[in-house]
KEDO-865485 format. One record per residue: residue number from 1; residue in three letters; x, y negated, z negated of N, C-alpha, C in turn. Coordinates in steps of 0.05 Angstrom, whole numbers, plus 5000, padded with zeros to 4 digits. Atoms other than C-alpha are relative to their C-alpha. Layout:
KEDO-865485
<node NUM, 'ALA', <X, Y, Z>, <X, Y, Z>, <X, Y, Z>>
...
end
This chain:
KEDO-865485
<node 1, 'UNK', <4976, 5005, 4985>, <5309, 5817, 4555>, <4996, 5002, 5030>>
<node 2, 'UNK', <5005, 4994, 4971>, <5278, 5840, 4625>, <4992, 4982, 5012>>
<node 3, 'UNK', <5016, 5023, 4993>, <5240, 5780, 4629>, <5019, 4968, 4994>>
<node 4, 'UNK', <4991, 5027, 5001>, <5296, 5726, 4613>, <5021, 4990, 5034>>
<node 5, 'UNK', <5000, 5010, 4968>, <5325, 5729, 4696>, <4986, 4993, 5005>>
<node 6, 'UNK', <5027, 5017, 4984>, <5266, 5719, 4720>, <5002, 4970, 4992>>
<node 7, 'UNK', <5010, 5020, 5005>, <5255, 5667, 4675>, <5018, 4973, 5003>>
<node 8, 'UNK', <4983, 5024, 4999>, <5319, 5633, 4681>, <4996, 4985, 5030>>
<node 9, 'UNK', <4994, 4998, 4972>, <5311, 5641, 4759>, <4974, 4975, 5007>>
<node 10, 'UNK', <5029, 5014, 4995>, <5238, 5607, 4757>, <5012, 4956, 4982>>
<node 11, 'UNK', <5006, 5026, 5011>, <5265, 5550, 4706>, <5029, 4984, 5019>>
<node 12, 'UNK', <4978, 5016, 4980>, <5328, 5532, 4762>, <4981, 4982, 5018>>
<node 13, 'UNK', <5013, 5021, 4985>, <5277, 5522, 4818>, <4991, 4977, 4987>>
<node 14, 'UNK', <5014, 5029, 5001>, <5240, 5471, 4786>, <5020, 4984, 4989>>
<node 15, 'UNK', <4983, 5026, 5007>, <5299, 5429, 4750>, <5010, 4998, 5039>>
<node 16, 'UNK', <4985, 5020, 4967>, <5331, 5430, 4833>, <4966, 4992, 5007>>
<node 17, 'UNK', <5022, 5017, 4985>, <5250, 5410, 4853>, <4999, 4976, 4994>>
<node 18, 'UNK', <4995, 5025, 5022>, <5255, 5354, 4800>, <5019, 4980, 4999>>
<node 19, 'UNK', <4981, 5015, 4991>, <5321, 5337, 4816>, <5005, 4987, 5035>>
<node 20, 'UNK', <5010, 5018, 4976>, <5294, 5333, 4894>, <4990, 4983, 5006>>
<node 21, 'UNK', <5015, 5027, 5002>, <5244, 5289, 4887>, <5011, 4979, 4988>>
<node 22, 'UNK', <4985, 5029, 5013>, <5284, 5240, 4844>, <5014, 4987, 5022>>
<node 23, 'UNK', <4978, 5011, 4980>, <5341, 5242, 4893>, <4991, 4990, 5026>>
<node 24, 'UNK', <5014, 5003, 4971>, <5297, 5237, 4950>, <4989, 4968, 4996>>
<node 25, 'UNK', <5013, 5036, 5001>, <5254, 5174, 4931>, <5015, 4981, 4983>>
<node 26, 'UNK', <4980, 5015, 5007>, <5317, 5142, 4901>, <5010, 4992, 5027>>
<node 27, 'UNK', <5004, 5005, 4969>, <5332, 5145, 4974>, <4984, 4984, 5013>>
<node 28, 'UNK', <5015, 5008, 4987>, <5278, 5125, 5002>, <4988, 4967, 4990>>
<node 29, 'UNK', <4998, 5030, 5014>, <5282, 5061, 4956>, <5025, 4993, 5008>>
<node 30, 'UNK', <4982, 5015, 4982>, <5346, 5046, 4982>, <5006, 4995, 5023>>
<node 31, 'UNK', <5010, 5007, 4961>, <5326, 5052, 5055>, <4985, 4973, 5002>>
<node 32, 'UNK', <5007, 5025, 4994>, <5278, 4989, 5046>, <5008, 4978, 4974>>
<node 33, 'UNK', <4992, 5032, 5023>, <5318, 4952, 4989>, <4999, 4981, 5013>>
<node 34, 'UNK', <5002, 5026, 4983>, <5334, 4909, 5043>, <4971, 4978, 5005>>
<node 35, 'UNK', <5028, 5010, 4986>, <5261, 4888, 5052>, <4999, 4968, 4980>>
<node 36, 'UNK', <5000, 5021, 5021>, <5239, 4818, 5034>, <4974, 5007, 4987>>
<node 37, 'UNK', <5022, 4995, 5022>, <5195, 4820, 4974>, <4981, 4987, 5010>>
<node 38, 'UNK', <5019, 5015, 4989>, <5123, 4805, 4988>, <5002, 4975, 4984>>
<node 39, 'UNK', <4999, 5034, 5016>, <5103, 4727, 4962>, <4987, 5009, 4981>>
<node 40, 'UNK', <5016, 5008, 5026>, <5079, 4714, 4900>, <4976, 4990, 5002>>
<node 41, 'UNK', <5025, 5012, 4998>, <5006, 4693, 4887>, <5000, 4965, 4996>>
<node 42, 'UNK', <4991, 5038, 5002>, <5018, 4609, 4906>, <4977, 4997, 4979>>
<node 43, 'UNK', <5017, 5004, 5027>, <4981, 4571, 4848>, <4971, 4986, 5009>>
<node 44, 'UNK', <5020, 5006, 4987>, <4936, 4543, 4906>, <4994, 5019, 5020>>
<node 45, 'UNK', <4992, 4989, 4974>, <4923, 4608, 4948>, <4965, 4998, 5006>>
<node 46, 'UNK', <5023, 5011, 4987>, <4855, 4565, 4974>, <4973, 5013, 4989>>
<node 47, 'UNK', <5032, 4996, 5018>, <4773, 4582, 4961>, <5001, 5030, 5003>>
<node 48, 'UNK', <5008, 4970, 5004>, <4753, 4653, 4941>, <4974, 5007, 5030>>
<node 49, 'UNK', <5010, 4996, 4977>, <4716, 4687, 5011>, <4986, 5031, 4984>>
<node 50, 'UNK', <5020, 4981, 5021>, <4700, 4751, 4967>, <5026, 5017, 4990>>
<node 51, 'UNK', <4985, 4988, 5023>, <4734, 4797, 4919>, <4985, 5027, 4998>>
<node 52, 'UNK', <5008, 4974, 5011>, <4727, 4871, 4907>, <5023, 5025, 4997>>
<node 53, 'UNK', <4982, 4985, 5016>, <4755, 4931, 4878>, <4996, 5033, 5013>>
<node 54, 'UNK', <5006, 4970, 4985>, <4779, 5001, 4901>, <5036, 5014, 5001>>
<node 55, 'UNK', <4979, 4995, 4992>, <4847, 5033, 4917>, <5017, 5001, 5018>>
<node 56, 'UNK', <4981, 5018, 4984>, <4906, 5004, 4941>, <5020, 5040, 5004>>
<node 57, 'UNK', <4978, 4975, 4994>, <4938, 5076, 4977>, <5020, 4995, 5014>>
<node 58, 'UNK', <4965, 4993, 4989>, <5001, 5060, 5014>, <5004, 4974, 5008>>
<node 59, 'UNK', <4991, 5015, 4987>, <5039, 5011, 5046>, <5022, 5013, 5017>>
<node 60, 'UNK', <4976, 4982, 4986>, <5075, 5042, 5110>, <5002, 4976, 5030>>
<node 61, 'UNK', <4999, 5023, 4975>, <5107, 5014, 5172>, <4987, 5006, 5023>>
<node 62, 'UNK', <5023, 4997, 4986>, <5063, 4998, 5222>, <4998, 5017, 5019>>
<node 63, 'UNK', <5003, 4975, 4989>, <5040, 5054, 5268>, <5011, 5024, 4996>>
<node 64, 'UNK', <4988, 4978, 5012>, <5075, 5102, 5223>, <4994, 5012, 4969>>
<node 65, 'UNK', <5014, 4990, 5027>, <5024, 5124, 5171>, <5011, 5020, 4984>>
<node 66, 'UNK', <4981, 4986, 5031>, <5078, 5180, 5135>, <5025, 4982, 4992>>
<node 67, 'UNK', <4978, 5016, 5002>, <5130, 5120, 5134>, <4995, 4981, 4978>>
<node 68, 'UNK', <4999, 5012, 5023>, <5120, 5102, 5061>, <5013, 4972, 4984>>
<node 69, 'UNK', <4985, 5019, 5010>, <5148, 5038, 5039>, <5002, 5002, 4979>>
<node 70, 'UNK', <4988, 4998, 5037>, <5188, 5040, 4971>, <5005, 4985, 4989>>
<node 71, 'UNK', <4979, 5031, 5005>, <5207, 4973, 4963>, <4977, 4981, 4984>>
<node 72, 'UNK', <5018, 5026, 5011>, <5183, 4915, 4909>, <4968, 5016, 4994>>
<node 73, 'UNK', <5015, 4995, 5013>, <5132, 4958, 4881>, <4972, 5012, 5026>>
<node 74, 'UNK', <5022, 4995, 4970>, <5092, 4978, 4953>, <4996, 5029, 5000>>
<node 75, 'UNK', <4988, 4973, 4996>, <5104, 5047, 4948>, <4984, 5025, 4981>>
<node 76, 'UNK', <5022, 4989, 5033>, <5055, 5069, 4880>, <4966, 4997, 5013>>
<node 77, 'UNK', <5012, 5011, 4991>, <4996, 5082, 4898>, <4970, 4991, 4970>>
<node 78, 'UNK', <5006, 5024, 5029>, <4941, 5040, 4842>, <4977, 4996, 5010>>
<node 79, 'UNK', <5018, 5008, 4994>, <4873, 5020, 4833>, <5009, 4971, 5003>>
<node 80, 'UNK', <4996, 5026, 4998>, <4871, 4945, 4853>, <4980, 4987, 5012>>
<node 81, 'UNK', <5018, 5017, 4996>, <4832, 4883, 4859>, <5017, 4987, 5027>>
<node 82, 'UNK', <5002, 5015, 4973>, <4822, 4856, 4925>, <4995, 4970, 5007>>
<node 83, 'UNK', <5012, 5027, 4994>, <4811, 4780, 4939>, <5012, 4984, 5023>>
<node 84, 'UNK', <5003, 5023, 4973>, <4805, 4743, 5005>, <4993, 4977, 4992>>
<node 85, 'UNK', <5003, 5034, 5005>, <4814, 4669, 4997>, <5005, 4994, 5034>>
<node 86, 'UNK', <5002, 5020, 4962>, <4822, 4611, 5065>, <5026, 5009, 4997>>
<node 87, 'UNK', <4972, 4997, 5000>, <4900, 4623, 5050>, <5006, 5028, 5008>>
<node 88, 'UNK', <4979, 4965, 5000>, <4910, 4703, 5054>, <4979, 5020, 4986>>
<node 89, 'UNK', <4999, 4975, 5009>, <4899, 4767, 5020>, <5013, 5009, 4967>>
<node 90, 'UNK', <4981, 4996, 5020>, <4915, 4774, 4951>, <4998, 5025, 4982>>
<node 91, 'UNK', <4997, 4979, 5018>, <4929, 4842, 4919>, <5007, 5008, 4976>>
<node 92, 'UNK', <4994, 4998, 5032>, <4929, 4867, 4845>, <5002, 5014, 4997>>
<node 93, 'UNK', <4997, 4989, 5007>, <4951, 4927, 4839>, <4996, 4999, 4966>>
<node 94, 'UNK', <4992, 4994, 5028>, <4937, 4959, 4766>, <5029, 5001, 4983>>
<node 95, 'UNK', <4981, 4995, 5019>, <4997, 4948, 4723>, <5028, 4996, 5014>>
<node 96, 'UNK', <4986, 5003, 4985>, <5034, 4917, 4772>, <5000, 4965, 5010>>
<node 97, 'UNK', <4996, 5037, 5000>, <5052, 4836, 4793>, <4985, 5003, 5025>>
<node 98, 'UNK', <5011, 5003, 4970>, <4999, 4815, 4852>, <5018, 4988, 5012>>
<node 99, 'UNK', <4987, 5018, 4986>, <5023, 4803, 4916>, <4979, 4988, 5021>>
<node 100, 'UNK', <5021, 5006, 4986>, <4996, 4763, 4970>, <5012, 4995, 5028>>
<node 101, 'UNK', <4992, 5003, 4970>, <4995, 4763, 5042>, <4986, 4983, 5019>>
<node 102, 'UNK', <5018, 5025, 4985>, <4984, 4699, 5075>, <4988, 5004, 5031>>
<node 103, 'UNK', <5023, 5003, 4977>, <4935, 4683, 5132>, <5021, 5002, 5025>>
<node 104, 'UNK', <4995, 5003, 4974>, <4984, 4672, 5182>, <5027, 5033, 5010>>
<node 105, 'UNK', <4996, 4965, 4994>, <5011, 4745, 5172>, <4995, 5017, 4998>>
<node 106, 'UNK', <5014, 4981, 5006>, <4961, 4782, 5172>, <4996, 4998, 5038>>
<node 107, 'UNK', <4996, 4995, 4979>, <4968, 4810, 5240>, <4961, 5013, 5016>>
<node 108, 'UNK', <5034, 4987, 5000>, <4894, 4853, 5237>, <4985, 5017, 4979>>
<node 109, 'UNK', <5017, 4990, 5026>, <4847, 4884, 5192>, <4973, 5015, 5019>>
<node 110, 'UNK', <5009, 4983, 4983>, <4822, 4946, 5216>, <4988, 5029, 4986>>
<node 111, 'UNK', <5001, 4966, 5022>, <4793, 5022, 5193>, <5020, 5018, 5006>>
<node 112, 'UNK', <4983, 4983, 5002>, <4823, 5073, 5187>, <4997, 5027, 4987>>
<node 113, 'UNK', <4999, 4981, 5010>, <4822, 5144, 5166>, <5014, 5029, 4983>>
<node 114, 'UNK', <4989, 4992, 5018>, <4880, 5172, 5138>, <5032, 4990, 5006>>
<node 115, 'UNK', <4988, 5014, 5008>, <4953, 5150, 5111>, <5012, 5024, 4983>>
<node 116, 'UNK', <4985, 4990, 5024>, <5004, 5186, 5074>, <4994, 5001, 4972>>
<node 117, 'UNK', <5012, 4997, 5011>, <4971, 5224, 5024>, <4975, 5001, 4992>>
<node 118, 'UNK', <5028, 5004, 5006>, <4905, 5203, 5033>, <4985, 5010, 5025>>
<node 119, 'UNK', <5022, 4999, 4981>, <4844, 5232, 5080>, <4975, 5000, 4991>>
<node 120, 'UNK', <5029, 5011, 5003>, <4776, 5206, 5083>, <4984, 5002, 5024>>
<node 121, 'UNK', <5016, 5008, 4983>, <4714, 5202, 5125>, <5013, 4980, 5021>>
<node 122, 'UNK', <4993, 5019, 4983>, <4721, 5170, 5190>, <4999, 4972, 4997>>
<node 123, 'UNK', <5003, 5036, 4996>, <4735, 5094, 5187>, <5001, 4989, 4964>>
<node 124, 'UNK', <5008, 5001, 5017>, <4736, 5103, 5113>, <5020, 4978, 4977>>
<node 125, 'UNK', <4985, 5009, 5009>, <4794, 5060, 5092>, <5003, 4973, 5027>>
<node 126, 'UNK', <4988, 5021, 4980>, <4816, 4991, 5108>, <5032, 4995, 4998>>
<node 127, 'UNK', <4971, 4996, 4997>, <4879, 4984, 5138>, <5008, 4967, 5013>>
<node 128, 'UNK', <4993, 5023, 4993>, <4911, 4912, 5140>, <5017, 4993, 5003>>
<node 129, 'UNK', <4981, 5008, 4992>, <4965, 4901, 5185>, <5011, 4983, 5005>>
<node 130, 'UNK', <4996, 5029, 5008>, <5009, 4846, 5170>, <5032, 5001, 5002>>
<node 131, 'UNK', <4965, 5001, 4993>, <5091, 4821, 5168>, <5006, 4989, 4987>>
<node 132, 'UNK', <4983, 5000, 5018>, <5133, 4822, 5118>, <5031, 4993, 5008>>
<node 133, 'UNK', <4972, 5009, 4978>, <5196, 4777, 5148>, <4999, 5017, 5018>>
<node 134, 'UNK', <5006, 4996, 4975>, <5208, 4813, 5211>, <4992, 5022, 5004>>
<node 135, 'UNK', <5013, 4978, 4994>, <5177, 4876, 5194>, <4969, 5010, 5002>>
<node 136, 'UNK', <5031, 5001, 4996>, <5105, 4897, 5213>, <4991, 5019, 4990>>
<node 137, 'UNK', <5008, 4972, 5016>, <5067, 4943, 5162>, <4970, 5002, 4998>>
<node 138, 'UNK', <5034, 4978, 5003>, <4995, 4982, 5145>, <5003, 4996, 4972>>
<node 139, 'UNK', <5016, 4992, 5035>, <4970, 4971, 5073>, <4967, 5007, 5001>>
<node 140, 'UNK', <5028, 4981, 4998>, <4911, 5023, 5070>, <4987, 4991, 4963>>
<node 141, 'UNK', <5025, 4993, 5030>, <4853, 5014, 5014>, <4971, 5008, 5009>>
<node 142, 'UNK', <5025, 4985, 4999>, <4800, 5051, 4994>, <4982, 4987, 4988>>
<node 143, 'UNK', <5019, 5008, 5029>, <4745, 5004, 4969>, <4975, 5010, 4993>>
<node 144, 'UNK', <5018, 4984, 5018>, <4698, 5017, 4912>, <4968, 4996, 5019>>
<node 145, 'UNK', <5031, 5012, 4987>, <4634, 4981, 4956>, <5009, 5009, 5031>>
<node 146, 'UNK', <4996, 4992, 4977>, <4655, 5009, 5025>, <5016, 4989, 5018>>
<node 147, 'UNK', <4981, 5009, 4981>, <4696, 4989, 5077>, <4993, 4961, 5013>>
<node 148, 'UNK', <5014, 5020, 4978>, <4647, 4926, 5117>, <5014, 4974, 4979>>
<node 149, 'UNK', <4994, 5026, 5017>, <4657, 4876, 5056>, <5026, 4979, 5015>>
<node 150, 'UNK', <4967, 4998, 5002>, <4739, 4878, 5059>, <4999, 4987, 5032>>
<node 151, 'UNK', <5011, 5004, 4964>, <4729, 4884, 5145>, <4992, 4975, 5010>>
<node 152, 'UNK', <5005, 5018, 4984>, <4690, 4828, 5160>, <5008, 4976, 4986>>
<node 153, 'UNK', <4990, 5028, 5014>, <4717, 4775, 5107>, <5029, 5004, 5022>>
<node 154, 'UNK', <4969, 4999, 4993>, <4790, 4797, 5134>, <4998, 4995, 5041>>
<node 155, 'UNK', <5002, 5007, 4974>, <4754, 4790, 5209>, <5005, 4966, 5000>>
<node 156, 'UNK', <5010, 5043, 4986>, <4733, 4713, 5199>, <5033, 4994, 4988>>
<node 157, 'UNK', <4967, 5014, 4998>, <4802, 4694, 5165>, <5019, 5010, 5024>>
<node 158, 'UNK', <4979, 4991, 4980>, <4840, 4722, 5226>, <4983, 4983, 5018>>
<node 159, 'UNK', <5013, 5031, 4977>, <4787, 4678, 5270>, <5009, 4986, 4999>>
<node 160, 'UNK', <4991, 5033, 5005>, <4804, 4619, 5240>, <5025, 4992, 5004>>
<node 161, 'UNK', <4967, 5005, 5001>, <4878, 4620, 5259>, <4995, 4994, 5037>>
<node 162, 'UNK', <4997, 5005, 4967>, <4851, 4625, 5340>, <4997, 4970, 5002>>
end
């Protein structure tokens, strides 16, 4: 009997922690409902430049690495396949619909070292800043073969637009 306060007291906090977090990133999904959904993978998104694999950690708005985006599935963070074509960027999240982010909004493709929730080695993540209708965001990944691959394919497609 001495031990059922406590225990009631211990099993409150966590249903209100449980009930914070829900309520909170129910929130924070209706802060960027408004957002337009990224594009769909077009059925021509041009020649393969290279492809590789690693983790897809956030999508936040740009120069605001704890500014999580919640919206259209951006928000989870997922192993995912990477592939650079002449058109864009196209992302596969695990267990999730790829999206893709064409060439002419991909703003830069850059390192990076940490991102809401994630810290790594210096430079250890690539971070590819890009615009999603009129908003400008940071999608951070961690890939499995290192950073240069991702980097210098995502350099020459941003050339080719000068």
């Amino acid at each position: 009997m001495d031990r059922l306060l406590p225990s009631v007291i211990i099993g409150g906090v966590i249903v209100l922690a449980v009930a914070g977090m829900y309520f909170g990133w129910r929130a924070r999904m209706r802060k960027y409902g408004a957002f337009v959904a990224p594009d769909d993978v077009p059925e021509s998104a041009g020649d393969v430049i290279t492809t590789d694999t690693g983790l897809y950690v956030a999508t936040t708005l740009a120069g605001q690495p704890w500014e999580r985006v919640a919206a259209h599935g951006l928000g989870f963070r997922a192993r995912a396949n990477v592939t650079i074509t002449s058109m864009g960027i196209i992302v596969g999240p695990a267990g999730r619909n790829p999206f893709f982010i064409g060439r002419s909004s991909i703003v830069a493709v850059r390192r990076g070292t940490w991102t809401i929730d994630k810290v790594v080695e210096p430079g250890g993540l690539v971070v590819v800043a890009w615009r999603l209708g009129e908003t400008e965001l940071d999608s951070y990944f961690r890939m499995d073969d290192g950073p240069e691959l991702l980097l210098n394919a995502g350099a020459d497609l941003i050339e080719g637009l000068a």
